[in-house]
VMD Tcl script that builds the backbone (N, CA, C; Angstrom):
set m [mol new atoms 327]
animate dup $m
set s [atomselect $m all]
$s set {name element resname resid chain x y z} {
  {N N UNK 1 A 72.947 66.060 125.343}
  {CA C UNK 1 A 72.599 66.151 123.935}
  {C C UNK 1 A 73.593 67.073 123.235}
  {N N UNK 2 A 74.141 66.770 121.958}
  {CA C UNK 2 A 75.041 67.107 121.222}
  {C C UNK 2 A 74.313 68.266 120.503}
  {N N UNK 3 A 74.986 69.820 120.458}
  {CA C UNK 3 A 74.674 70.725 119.110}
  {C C UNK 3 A 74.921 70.228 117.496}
  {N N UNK 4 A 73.951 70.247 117.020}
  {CA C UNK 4 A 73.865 69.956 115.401}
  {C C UNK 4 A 74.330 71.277 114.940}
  {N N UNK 5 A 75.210 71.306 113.751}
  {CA C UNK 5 A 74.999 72.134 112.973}
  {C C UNK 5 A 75.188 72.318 111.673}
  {N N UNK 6 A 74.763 73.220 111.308}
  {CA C UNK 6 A 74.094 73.097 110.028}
  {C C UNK 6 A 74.874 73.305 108.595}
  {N N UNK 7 A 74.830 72.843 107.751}
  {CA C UNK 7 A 75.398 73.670 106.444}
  {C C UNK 7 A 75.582 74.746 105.900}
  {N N UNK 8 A 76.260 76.047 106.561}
  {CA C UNK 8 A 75.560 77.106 105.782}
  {C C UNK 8 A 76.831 77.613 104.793}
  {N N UNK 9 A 76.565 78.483 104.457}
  {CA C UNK 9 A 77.381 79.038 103.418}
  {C C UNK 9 A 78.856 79.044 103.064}
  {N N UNK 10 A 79.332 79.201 104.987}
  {CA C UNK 10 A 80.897 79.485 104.834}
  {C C UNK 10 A 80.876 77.630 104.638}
  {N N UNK 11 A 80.638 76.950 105.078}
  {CA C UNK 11 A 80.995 75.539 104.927}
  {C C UNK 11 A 80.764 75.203 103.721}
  {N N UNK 12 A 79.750 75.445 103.234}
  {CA C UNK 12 A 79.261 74.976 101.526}
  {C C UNK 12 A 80.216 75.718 100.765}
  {N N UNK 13 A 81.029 76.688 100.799}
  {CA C UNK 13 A 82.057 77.283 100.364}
  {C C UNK 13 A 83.185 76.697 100.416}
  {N N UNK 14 A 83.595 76.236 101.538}
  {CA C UNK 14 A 84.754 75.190 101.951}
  {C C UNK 14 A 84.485 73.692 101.425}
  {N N UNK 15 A 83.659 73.320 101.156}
  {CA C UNK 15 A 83.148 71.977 100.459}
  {C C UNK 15 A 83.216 72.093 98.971}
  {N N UNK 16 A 82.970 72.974 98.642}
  {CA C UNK 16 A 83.156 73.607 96.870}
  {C C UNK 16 A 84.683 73.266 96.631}
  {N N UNK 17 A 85.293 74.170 97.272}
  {CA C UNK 17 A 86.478 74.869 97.391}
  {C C UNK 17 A 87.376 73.226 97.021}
  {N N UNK 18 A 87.017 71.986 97.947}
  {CA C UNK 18 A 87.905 71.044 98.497}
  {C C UNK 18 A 87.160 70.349 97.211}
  {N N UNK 19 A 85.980 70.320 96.703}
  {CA C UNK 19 A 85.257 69.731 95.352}
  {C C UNK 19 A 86.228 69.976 94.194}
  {N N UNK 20 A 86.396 71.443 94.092}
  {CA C UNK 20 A 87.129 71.851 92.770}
  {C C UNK 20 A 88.745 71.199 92.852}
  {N N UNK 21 A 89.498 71.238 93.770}
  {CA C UNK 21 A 90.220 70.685 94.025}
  {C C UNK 21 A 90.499 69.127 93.611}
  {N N UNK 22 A 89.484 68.266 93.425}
  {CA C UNK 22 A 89.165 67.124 93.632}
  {C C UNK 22 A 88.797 67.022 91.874}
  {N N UNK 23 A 88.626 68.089 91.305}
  {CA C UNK 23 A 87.921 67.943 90.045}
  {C C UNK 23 A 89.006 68.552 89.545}
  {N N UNK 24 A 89.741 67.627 89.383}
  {CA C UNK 24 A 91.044 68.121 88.246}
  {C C UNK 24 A 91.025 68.770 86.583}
  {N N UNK 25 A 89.995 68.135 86.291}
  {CA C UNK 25 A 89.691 68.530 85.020}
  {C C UNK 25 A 88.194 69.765 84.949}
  {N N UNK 26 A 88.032 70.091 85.648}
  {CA C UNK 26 A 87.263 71.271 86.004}
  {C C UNK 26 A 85.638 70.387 85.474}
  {N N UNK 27 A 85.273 69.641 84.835}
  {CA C UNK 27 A 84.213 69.461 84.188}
  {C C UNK 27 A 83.203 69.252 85.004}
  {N N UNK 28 A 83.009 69.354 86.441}
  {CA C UNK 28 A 81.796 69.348 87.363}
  {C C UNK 28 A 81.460 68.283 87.652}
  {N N UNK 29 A 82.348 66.894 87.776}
  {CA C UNK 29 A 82.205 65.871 88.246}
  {C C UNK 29 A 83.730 65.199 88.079}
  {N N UNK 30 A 83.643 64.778 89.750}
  {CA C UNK 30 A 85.001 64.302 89.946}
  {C C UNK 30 A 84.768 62.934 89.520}
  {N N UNK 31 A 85.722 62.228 88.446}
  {CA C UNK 31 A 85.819 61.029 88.298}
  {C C UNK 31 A 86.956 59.866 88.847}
  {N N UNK 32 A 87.271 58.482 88.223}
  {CA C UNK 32 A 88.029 58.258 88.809}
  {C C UNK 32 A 89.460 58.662 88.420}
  {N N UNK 33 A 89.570 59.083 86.922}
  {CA C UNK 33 A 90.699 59.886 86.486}
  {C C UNK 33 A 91.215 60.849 87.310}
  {N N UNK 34 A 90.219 62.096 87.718}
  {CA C UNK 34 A 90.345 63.011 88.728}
  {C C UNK 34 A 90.689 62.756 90.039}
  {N N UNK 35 A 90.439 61.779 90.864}
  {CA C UNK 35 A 90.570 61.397 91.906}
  {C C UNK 35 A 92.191 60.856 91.553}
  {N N UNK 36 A 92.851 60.069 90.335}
  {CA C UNK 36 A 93.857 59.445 90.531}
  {C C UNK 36 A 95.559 60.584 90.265}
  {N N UNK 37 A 94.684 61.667 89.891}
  {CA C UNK 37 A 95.330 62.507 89.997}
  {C C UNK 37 A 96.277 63.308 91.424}
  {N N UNK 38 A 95.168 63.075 92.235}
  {CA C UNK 38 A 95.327 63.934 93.532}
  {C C UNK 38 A 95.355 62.935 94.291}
  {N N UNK 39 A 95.096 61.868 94.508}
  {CA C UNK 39 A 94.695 60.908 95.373}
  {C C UNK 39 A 96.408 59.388 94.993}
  {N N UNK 40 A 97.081 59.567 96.180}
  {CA C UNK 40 A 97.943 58.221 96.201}
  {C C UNK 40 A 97.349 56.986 96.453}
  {N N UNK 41 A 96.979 56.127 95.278}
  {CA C UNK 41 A 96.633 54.723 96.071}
  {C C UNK 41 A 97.326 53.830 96.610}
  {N N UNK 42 A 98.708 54.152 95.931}
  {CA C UNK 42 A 99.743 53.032 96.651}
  {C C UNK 42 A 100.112 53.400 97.940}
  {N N UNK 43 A 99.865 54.206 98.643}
  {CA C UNK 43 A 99.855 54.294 100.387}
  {C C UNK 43 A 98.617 53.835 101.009}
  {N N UNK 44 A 97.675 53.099 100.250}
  {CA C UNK 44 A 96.589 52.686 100.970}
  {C C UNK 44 A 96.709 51.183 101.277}
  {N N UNK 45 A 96.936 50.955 102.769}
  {CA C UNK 45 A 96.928 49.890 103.314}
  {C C UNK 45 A 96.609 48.626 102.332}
  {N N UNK 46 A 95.388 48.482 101.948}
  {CA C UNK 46 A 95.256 47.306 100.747}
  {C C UNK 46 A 96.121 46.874 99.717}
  {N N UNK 47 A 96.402 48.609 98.820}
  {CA C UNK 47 A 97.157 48.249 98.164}
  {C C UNK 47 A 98.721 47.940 98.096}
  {N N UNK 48 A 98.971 48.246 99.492}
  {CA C UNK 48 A 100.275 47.455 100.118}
  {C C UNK 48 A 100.512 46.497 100.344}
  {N N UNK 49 A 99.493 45.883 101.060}
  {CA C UNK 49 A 99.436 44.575 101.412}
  {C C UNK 49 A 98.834 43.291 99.835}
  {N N UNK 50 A 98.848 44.357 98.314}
  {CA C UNK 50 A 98.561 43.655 97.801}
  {C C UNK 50 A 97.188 42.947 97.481}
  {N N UNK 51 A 96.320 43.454 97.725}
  {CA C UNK 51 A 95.157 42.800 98.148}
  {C C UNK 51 A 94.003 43.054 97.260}
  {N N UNK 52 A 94.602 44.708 97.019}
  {CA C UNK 52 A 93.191 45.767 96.124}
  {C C UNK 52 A 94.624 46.146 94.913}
  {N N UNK 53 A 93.905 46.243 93.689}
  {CA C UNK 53 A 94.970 47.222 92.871}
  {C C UNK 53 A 94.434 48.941 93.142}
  {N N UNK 54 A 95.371 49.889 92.275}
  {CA C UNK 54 A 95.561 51.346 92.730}
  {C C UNK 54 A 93.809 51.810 92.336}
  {N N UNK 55 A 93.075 50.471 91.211}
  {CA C UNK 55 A 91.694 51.090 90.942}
  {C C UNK 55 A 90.949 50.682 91.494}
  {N N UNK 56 A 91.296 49.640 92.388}
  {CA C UNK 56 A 90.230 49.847 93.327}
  {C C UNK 56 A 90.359 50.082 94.824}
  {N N UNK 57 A 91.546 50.922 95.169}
  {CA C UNK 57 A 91.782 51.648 95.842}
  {C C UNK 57 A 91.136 53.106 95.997}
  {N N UNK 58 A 91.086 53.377 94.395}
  {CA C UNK 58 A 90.187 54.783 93.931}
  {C C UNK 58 A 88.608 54.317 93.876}
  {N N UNK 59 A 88.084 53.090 93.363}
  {CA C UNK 59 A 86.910 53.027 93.948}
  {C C UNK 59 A 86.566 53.388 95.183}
  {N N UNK 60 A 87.209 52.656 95.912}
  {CA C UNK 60 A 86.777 52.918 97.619}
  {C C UNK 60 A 86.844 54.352 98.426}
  {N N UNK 61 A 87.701 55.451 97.882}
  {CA C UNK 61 A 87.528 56.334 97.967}
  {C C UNK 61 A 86.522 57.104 97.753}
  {N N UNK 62 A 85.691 56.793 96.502}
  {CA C UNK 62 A 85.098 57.523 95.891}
  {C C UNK 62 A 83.764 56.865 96.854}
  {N N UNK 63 A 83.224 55.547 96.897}
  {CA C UNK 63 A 82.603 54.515 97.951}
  {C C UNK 63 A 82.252 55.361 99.153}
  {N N UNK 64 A 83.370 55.861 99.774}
  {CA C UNK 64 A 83.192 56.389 101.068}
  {C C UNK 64 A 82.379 57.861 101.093}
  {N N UNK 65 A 82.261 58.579 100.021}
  {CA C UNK 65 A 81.230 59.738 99.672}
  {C C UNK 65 A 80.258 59.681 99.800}
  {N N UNK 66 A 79.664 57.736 99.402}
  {CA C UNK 66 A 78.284 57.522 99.093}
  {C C UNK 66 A 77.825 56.664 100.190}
  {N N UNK 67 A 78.859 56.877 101.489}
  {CA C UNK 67 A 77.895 56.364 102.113}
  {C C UNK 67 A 78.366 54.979 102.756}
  {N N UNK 68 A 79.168 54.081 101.825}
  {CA C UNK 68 A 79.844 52.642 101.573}
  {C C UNK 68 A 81.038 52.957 101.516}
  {N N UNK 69 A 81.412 51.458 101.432}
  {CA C UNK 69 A 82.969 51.332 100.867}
  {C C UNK 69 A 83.018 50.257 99.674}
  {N N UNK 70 A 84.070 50.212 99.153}
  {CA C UNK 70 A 84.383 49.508 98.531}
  {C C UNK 70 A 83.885 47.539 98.160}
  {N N UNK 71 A 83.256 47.167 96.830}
  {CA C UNK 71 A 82.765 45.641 97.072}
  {C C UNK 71 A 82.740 45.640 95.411}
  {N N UNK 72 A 83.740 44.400 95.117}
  {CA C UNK 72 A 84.395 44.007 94.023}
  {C C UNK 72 A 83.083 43.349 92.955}
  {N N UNK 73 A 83.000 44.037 91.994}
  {CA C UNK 73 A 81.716 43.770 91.342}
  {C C UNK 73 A 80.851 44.811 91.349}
  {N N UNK 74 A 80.619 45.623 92.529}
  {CA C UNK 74 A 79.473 46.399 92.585}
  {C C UNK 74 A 79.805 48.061 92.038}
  {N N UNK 75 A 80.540 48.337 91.193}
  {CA C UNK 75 A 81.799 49.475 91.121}
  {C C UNK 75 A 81.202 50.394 90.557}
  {N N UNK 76 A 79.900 50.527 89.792}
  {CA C UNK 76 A 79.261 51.486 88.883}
  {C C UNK 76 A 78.860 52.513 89.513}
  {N N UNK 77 A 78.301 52.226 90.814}
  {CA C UNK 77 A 77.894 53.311 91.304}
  {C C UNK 77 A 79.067 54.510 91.945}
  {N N UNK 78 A 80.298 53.875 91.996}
  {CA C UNK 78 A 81.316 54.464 92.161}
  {C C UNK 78 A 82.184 55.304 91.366}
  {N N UNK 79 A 81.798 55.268 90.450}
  {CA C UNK 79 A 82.546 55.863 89.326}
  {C C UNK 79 A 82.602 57.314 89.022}
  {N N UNK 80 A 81.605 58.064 89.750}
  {CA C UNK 80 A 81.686 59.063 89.471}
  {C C UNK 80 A 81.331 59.936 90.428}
  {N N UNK 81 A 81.314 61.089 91.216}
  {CA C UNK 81 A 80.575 61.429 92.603}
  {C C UNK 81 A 80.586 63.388 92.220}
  {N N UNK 82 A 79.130 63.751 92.440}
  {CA C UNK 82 A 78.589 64.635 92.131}
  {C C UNK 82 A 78.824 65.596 93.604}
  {N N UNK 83 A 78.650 66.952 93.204}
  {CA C UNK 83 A 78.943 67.633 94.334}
  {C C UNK 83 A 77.634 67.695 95.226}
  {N N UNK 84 A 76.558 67.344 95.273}
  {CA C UNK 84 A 75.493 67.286 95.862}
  {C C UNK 84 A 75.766 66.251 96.479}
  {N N UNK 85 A 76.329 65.179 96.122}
  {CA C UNK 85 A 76.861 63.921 96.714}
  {C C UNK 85 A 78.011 64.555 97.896}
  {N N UNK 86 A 78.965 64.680 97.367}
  {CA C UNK 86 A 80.201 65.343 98.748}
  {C C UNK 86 A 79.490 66.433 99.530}
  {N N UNK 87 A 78.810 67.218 98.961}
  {CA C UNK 87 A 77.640 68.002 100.190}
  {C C UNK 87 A 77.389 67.270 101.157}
  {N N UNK 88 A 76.593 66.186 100.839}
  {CA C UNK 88 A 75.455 65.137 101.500}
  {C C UNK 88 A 76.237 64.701 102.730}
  {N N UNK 89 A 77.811 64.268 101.892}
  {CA C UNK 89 A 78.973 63.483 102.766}
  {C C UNK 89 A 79.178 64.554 103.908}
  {N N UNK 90 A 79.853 65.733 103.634}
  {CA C UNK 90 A 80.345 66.629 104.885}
  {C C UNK 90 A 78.982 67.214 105.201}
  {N N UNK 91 A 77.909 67.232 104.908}
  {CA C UNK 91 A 77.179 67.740 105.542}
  {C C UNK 91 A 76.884 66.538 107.092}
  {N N UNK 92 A 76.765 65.500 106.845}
  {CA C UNK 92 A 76.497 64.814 108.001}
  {C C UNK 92 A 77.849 64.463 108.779}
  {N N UNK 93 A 78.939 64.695 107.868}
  {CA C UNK 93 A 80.936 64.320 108.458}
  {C C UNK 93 A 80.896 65.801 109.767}
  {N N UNK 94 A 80.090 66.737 109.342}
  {CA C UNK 94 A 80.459 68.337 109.945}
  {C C UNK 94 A 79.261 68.465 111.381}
  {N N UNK 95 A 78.265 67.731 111.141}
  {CA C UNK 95 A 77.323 67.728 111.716}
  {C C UNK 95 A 77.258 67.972 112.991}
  {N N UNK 96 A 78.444 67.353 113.717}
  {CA C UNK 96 A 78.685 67.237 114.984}
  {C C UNK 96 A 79.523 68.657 115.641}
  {N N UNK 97 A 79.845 69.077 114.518}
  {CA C UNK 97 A 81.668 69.730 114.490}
  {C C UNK 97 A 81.210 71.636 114.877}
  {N N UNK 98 A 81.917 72.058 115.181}
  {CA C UNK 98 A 81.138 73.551 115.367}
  {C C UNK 98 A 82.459 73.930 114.331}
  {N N UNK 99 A 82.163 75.258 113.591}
  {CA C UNK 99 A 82.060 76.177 112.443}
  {C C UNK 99 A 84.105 75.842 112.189}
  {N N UNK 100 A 84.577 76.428 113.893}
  {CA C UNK 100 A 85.874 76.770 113.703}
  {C C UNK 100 A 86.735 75.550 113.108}
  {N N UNK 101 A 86.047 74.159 113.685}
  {CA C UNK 101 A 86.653 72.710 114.060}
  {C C UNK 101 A 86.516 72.180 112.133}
  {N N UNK 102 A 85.103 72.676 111.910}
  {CA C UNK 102 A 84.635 71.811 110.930}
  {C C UNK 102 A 85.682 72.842 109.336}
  {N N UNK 103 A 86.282 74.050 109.742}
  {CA C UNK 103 A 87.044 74.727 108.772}
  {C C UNK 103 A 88.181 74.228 108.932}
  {N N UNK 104 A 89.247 73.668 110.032}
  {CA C UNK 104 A 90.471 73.081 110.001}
  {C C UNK 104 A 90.036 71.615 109.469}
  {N N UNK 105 A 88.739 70.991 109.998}
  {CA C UNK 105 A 89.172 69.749 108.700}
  {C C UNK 105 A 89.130 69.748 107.728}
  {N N UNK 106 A 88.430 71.271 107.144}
  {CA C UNK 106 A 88.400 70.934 105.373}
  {C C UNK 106 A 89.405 71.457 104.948}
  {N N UNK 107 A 90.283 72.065 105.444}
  {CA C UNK 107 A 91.805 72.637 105.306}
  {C C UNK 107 A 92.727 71.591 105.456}
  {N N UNK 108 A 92.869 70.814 106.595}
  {CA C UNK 108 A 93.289 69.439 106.911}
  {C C UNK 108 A 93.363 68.662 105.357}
  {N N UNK 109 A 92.139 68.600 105.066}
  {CA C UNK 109 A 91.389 67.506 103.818}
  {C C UNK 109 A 92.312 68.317 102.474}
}
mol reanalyze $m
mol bondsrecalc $m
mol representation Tube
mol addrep $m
């Protein structure tokens, strides 16, 4: 059986930290403007191969916070991702991870 662990402070600190980052325009919700800021879509496999354009390359990014990925039509719920939302995400991404492991990936990130 695997150790769980938990969310606590220094991580919810490091999740902020990689949030604000992500929130280019400081306004407390990363959008897809914000994301296209920091985020290359034209190195994403799809949009190489032509397949996805660069916005919905940034959908699917944003997709993968909530849980999903990316599905052409269904995009609203994607549009915008709250920090209780990216909590939710690394809280179960870290879950497995012990304290030292789960601080080099959000440094990594």
């Amino acid at each position: 059986m695997r150790a769980k662990y938990e969310l606590n402070e220094d991580r919810r600190s490091l999740i902020r930290e990689a949030y604000a980052k992500l929130d280019s325009d400081g306004d407390g919700i990363v959008t897809l403007a914000d994301v296209s800021r920091v985020y290359n879509a034209s190195a994403h496999p799809m949009v190489k191969a032509k397949q996805w354009s660069e916005e919905q390359a940034f959908l699917d990014f944003m997709a993968r916070f909530k849980g999903g990925s990316y599905e052409p039509g269904r995009t609203q719920a994607c549009l915008s991702l709250r920090l209780d939302e990216f909590e939710t995400y690394y809280e179960g991404v870290g879950a497995d991870l012990d304290d030292e492991y789960f601080e080099a990936m959000m440094i990594q990130v």
